[in-house]
N, C-alpha and C positions, 0 to 999 in steps of 0.2 A: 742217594745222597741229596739230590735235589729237592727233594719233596720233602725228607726232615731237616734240613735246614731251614727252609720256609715255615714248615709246621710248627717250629718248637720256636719261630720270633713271632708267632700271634699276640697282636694287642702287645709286643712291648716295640716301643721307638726308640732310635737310636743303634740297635744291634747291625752292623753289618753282617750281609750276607755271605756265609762261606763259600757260596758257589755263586757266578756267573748267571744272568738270565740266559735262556737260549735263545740263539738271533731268529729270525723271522723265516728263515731258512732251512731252521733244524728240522730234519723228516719224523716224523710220530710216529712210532711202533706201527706194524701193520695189523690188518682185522685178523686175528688169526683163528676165529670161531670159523668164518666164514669158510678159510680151507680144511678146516677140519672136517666141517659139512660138504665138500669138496666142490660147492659152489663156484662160478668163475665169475673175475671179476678184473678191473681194469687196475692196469700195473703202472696207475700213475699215483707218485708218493705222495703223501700227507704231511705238510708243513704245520709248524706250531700254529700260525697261522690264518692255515685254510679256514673258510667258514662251518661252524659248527657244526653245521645242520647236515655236516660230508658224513657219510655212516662210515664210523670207525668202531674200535674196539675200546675194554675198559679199561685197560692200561692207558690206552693214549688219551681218553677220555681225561684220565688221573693227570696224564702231563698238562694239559692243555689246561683243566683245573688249580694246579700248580704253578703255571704259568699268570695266571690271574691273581694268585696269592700273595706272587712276588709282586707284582706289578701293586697290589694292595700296600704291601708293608714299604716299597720303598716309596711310596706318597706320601704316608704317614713321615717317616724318617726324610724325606726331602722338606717336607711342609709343616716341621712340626711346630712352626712361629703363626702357620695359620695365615700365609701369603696368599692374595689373590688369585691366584694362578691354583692352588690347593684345591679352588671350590671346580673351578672347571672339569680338573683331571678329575676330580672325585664323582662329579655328574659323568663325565665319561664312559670312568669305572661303573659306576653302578648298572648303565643302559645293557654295557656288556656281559657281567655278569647277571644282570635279571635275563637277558634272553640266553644266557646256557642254562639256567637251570630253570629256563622252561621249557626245554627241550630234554633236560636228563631224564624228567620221573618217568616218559613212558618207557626208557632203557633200564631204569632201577625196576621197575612194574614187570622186565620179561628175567633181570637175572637180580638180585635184590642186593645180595651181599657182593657181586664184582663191581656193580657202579653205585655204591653206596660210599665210597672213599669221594670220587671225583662231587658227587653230590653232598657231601659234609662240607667239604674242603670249599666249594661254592659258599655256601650257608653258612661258614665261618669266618670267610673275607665278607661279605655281605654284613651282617651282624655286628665285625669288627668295625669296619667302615662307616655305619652308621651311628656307630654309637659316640665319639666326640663331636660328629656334626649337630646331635639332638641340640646341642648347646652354643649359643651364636656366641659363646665369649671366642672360638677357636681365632675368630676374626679379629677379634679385638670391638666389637662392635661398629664395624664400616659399613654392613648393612648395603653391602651390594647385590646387586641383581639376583647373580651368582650363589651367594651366601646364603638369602633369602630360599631360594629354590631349594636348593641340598638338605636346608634345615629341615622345610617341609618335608622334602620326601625323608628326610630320615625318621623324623617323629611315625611319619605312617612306616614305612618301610621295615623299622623294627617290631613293632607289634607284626606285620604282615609276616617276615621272614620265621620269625616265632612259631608262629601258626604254621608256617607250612613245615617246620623243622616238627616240630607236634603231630605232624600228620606223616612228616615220613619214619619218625621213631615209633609209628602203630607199626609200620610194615618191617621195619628193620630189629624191631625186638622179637616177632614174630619169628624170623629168620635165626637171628644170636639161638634163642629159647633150642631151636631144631639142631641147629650145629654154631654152638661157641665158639668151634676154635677154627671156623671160618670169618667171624668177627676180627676188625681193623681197629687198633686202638688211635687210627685219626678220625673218627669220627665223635669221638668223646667230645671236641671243642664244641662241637655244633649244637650237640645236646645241653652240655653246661651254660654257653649263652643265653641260648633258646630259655632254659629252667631259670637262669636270672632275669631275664626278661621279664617270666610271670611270677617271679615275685615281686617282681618292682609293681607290675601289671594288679596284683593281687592288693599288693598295699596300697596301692593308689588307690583303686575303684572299692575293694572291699568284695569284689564278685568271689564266689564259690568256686564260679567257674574255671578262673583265672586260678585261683589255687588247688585243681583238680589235675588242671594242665600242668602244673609247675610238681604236682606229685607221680604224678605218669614219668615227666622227664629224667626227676631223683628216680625214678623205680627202672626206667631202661639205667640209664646209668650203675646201676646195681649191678643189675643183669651182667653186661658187659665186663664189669667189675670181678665177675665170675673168673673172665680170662683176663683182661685186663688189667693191672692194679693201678693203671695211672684214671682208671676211672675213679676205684677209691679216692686216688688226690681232688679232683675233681669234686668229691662227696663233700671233702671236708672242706673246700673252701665254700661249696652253698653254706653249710652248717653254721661255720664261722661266720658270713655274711647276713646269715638270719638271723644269730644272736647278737651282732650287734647291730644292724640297720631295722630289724623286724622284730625285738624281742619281743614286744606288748603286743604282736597281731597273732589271735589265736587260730587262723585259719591257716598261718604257715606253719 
């Protein structure tokens, strides 16, 4: 319940949340690969919390991903006048979630499809979050310190997170292709950003490449679409966004 209530308020503000964040206390699922390999291991519990880089399991991964989500959407829904205070928590947010999901892909890299939820769900507050900062009107134009900084990193920050959501739909379509209906239909958000991304990317520069990237994205999306139908939706809102923000670009 937690994870799709967060999931399904991406990118809108204002929607309160149906559930509760979890306090800073709440214990994380435990590793349970670990005892199934019958491995020993210290039986001290895992708080939302705790530092990332604690080896846990994909489940808990997801929550602690989850956890950031929320924390993403109620910034937007606190800030959504674009208050000073807005740019701070938002550089906050960004520091923490860039260091989980520098740490997830070697976890996605040993199991592909269990920590490929927690690593979407990164790549979609990430994505989401950057994308009203590209633009200093959020501020009203006060051009503080703060504002100036966030702006910067979002301009790079979105092209970057693209690229690397690009590079984990090589490995994660891989996976779908082998077994479907082990595919998570939350990972659809991160792919559909990512693919608007490089069309924005494609129409701006006019690169090849930038619209090769943006057809790879449409084409996992497909895939997914196989088991999925909310990837279909997904389809048709690029479609509709092409024809009418791109209709005259014939590389889209």
């Amino acid at each position: 319940m937690l994870i799709r209530s967060r999931y399904v308020n991406i990118g809108i503000s204002g929607h309160v949340l149906a559930t509760d964040d979890p306090s800073r206390t709440d214990v994380l699922p435990a590793e349970d690969s670990l005892w199934d390999q019958g491995e020993m291991t210290s039986s001290e519990p895992l708080y939302v919390a705790s530092p990332t880089n604690v080896r846990t399991g994909a489940f808990a991964r997801t929550c602690q991903a989850t956890n950031l989500l929320g924390r993403h959407i109620r910034l937007m829904n606190d800030h959504v006048n674009g208050d000073s205070m807005c740019f701070t928590d938002a550089l906050q947010l960004h520091r923490t979630l860039t260091a989980f999901t520098k740490l997830l892909p070697d976890e996605v890299g040993l199991a592909t499809i269990q920590y490929s939820v927690p690593m979407a769900l990164c790549y979609s507050a990430l994505l989401h979050l950057y994308d009203p900062f590209c633009c200093a009107d959020i501020n009203r134009g006060a051009n503080t310190v703060e504002e100036t900084e966030m702006q910067s990193i979002a301009i790079e920050g979105v092209k970057s997170v693209a690229a690397d959501v690009l590079q984990f739909s090589q490995v994660l379509r891989h996976s779908m292709t082998l077994n479907p209906a082990a595919a998570s239909p939350l990972v659809g958000d991160a792919l559909y950003m990512a693919a608007t991304t490089f069309a924005w990317l494609t129409h701006e520069t006019g690169s090849a490449e930038m619209a090769a990237s943006y057809t790879y994205l449409k084409d996992s999306l497909q895939v997914l679409n196989g088991r999925w139908a909310v990837a279909g939706e997904y389809l048709k809102i690029l479609e509709k966004t092409k024809d009418i923000l791109y209709s005259n670009n014939p590389l889209l």
